[in-house]
C-alpha positions in Angstrom: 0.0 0.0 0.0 1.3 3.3 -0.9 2.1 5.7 2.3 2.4 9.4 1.3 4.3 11.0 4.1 4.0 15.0 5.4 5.2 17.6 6.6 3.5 20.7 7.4 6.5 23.7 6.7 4.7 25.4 9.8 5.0 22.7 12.1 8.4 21.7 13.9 9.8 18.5 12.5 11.6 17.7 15.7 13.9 14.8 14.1 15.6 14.1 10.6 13.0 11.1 9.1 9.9 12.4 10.9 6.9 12.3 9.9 3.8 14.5 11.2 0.9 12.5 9.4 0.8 9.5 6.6 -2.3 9.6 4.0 -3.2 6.3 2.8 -6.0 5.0 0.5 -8.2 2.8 2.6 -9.1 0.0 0.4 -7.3 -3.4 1.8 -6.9 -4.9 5.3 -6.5 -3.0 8.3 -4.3 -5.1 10.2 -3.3 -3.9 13.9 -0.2 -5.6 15.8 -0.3 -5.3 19.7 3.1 -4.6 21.0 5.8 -6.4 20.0 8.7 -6.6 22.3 12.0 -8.5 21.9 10.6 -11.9 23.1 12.0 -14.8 21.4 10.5 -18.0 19.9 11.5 -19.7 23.8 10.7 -16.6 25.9 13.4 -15.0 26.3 14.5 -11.5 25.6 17.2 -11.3 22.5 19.5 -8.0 23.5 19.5 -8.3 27.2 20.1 -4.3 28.2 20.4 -3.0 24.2 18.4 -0.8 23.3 19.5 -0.7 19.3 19.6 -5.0 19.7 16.1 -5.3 21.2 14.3 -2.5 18.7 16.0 -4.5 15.7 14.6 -7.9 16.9 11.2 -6.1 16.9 11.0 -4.7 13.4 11.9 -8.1 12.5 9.1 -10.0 14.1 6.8 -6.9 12.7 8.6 -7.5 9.3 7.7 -11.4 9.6 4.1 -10.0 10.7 3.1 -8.5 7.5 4.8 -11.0 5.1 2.2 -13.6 7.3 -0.6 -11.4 6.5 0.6 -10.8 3.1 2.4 -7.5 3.5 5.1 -5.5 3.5 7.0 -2.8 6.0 5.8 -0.5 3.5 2.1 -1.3 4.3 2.5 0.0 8.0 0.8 3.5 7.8 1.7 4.6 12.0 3.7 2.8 15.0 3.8 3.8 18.5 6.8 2.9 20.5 7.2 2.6 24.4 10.5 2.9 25.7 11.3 2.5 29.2 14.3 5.1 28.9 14.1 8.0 26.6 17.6 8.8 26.5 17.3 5.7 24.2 15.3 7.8 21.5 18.0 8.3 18.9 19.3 4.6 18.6 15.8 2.9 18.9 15.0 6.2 15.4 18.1 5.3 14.0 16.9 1.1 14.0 13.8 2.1 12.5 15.2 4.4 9.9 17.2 1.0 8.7 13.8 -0.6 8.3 11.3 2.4 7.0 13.8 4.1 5.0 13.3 8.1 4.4 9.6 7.8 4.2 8.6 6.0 7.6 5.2 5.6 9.0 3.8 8.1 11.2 4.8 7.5 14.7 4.7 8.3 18.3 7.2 7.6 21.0 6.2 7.9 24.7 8.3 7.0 27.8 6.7 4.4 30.4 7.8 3.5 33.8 8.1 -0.4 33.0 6.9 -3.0 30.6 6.1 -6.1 31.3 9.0 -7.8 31.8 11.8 -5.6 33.2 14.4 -6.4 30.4 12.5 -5.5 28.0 13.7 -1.7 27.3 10.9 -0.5 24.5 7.9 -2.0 22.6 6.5 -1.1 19.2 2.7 -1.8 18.3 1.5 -1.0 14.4 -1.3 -0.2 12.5 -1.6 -1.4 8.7 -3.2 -1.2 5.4 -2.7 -4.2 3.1 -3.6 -3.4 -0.5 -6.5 -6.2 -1.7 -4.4 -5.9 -4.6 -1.2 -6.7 -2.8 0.9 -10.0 -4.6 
C-alpha cells in the first residue's frame, strides 16, 4: 500500500525522518499488531540491556508479521513505541530508519515507567493497510 508522508512547513519536524501524518487510500486490510517486544520463539529476551539490539529484533518479528498477513513494511501506515528510557530515543529512530527508510510511517514515542518484563527496554505496536491488490 502506498504511504504518502508529510510535513506541514509550519509545524516543527523535531527529528531528521519524521513524519507529522501519513495519508493512505483505505481499500485493503486494516491489520493492527499489539506490541511487540524483543521476546524470542523460547521466551526470552534477544539483547538483554540493548536498546539498538532489542528494537531490531522487533521490526523483524513486525517484518515477519506482514509477510504472514501478506504485506510488507511498506504497508505499515503509524507505530507507536514505548520505551522505558528516553535517552534511548536516537538509537531505537536510528533502527527504525534502517527498516522504513526516508519515508517512515507516522509515529509516536512515549516514555513508560516499566513494561512487562523488566528487560524488555521499548515495545512497538503497528497499525496497517494491506492493499487487496497486494501479490
Amino acid at each position: 500500500m502506498a504511504r504518502t508522508p508529510m510535513n506541514l512547513s509550519s509545524y516543527h519536524v523535531p527529528v531528521a525522518g519524521f513524519t507529522h501524518a501519513v495519508q493512505a487510500p483505505a481499500e485493503g486490510t486494516f491489520l493492527f499488531v499489539s506490541g511487540l517486544t524483543a521476546r524470542t520463539s523460547d521466551g526470552g529476551i534477544e539483547a538483554e540491556g540493548d536498546p539498538e539490539g532489542q528494537a531490531r529484533k522487533i521490526l523483524q518479528s513486525l517484518t515477519a508479521i506482514m509477510a504472514e498477513a501478506g504485506g510488507t513494511l511498506d504497508d505499515v501506515m503509524r507505530i507507536v513505541t514505548y520505551v522505558v528510557d528516553m535517552r534511548h530515543h536516537q538509537a531505537i529512530h536510528a533502527v527504525r530508519r534502517d527498516f522504513f527508510g526516508d519515508e517512515p510511517p507516522a509515529s509516536t514515542t512515549v516514555q513508560v515507567s516499566r513494561l512487562y518484563d523488566e528487560r524488555q527496554l521499548l515495545e512497538i505496536e503497528a497499525t496497517a493497510i494491506i492493499s487487496s491488490t497486494a501479490p
